[in-house]
Chimera marker file (.cmm) of the C-alpha trace (Angstrom):
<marker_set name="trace">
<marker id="1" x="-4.704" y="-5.927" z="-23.809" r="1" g="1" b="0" radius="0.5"/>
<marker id="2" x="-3.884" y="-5.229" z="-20.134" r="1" g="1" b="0" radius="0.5"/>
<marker id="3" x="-5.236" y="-7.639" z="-17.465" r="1" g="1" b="0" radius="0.5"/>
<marker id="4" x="-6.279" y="-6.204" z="-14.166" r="1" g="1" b="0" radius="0.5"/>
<marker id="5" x="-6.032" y="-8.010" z="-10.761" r="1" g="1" b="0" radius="0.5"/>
<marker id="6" x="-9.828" y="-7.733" z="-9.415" r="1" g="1" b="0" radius="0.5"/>
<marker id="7" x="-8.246" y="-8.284" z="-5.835" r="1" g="1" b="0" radius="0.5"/>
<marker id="8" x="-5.530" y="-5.577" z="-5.889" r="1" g="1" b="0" radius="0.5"/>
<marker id="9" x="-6.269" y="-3.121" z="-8.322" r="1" g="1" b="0" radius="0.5"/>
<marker id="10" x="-9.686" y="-3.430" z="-8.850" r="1" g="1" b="0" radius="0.5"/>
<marker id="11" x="-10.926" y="-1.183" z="-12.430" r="1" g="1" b="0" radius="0.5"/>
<marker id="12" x="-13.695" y="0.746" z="-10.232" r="1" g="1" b="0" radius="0.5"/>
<marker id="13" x="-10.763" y="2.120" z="-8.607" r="1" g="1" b="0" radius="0.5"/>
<marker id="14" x="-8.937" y="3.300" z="-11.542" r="1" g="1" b="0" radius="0.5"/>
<marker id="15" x="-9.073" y="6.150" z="-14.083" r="1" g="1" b="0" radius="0.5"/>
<marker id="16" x="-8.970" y="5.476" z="-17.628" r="1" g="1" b="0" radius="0.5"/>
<marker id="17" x="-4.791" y="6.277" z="-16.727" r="1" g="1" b="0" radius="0.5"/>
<marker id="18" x="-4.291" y="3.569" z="-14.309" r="1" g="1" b="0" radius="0.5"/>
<marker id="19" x="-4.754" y="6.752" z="-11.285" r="1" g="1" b="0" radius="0.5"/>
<marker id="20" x="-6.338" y="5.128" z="-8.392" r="1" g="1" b="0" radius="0.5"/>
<marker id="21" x="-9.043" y="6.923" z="-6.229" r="1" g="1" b="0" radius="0.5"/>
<marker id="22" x="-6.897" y="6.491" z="-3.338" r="1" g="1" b="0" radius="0.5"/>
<marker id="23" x="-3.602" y="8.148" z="-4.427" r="1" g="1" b="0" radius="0.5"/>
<marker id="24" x="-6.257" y="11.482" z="-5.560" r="1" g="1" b="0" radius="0.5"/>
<marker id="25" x="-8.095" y="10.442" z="-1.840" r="1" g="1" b="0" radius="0.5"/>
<marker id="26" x="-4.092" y="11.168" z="0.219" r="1" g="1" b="0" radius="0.5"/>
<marker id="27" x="-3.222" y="13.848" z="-2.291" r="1" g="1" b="0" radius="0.5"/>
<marker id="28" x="-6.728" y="15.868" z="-1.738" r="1" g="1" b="0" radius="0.5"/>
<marker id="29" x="-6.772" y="14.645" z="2.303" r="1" g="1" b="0" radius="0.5"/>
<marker id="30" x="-3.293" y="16.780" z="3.111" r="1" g="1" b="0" radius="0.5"/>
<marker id="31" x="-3.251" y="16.905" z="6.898" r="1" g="1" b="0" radius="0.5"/>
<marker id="32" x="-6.670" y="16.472" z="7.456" r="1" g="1" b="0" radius="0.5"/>
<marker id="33" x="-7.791" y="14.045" z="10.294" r="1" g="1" b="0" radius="0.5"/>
<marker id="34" x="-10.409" y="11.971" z="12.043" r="1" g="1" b="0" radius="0.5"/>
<marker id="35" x="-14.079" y="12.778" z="11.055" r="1" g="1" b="0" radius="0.5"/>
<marker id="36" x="-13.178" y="15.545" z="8.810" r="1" g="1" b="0" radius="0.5"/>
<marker id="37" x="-10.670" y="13.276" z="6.969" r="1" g="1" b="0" radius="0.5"/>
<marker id="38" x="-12.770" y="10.596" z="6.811" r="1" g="1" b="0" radius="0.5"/>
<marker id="39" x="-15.580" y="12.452" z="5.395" r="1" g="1" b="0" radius="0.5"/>
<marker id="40" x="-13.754" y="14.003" z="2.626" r="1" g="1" b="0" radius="0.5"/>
<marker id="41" x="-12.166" y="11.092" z="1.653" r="1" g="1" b="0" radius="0.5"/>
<marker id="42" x="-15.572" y="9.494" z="0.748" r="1" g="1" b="0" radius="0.5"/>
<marker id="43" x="-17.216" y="12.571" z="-0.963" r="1" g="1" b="0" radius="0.5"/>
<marker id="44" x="-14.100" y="12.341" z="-3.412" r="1" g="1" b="0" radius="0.5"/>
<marker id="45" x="-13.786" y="8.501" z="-3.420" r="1" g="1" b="0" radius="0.5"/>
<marker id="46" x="-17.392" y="8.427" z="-4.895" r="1" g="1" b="0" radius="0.5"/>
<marker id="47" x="-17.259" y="11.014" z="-7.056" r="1" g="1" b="0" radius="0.5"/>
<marker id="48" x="-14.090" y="9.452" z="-8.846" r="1" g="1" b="0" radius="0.5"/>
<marker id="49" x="-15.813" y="6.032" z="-8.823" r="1" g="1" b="0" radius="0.5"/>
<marker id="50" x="-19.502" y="7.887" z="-10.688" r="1" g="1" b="0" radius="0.5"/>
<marker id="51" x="-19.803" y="7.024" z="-14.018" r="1" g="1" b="0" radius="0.5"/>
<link id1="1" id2="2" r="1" g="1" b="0" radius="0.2"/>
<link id1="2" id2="3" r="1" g="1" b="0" radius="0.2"/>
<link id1="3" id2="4" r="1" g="1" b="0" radius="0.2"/>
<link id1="4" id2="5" r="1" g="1" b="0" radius="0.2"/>
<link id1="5" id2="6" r="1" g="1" b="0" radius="0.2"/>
<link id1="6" id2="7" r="1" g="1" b="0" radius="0.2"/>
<link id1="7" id2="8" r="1" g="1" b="0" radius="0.2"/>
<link id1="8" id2="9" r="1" g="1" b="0" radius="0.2"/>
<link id1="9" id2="10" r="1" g="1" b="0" radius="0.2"/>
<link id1="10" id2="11" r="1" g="1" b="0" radius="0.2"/>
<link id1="11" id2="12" r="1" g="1" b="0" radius="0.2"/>
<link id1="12" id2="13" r="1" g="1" b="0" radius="0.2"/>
<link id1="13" id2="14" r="1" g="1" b="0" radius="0.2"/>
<link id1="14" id2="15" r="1" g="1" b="0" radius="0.2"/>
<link id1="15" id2="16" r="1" g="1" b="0" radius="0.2"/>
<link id1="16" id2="17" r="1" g="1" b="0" radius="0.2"/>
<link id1="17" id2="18" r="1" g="1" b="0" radius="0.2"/>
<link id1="18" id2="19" r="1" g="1" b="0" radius="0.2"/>
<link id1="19" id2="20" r="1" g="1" b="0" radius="0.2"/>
<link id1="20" id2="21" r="1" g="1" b="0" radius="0.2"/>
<link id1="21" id2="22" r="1" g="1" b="0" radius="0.2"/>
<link id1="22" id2="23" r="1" g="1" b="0" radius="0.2"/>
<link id1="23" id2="24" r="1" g="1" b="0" radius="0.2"/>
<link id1="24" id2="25" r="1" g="1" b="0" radius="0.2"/>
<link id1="25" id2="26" r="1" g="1" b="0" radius="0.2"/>
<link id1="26" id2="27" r="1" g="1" b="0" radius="0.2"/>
<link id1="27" id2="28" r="1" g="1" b="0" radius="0.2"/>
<link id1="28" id2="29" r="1" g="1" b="0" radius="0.2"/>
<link id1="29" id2="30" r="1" g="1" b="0" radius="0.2"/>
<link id1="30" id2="31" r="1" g="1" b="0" radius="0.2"/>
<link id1="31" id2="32" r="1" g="1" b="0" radius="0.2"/>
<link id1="32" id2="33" r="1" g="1" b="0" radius="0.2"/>
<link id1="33" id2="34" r="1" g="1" b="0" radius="0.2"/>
<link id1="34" id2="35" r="1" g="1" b="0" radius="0.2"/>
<link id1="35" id2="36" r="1" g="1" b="0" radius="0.2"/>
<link id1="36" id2="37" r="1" g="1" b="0" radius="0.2"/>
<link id1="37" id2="38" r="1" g="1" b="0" radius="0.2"/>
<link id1="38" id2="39" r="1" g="1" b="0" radius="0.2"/>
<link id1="39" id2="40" r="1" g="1" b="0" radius="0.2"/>
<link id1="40" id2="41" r="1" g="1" b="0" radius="0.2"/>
<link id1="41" id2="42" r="1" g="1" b="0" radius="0.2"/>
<link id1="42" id2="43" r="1" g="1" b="0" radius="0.2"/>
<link id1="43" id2="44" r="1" g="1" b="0" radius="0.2"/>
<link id1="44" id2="45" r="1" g="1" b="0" radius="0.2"/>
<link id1="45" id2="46" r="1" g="1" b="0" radius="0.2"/>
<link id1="46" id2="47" r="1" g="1" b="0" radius="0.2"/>
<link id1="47" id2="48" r="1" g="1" b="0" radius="0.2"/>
<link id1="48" id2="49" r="1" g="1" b="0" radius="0.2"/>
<link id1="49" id2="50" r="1" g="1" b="0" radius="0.2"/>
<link id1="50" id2="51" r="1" g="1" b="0" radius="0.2"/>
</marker_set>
């Protein structure tokens, strides 16, 4: 069984393949900034953490 560090790697973070919302978050961002970067990088960190 794998064990998960609640502190660094949190499993509401993860997909079911280790992915975490933030590496999809930078990849989906691209050059983006301020309020528009900011904005898209909680609609998609939300939608990766719904279950």
């Amino acid at each position: 069984m794998t064990q998960f560090n609640n502190i660094t790697k949190p499993k509401h973070y993860q997909g079911k393949h280790g992915l975490e919302a933030m590496a999809v978050v930078d990849n989906f961002i691209g050059n983006l900034a301020g309020k528009a970067a900011y904005c898209w990088g909680n609609v998609i960190k939300y939608l990766l953490r719904f279950q």
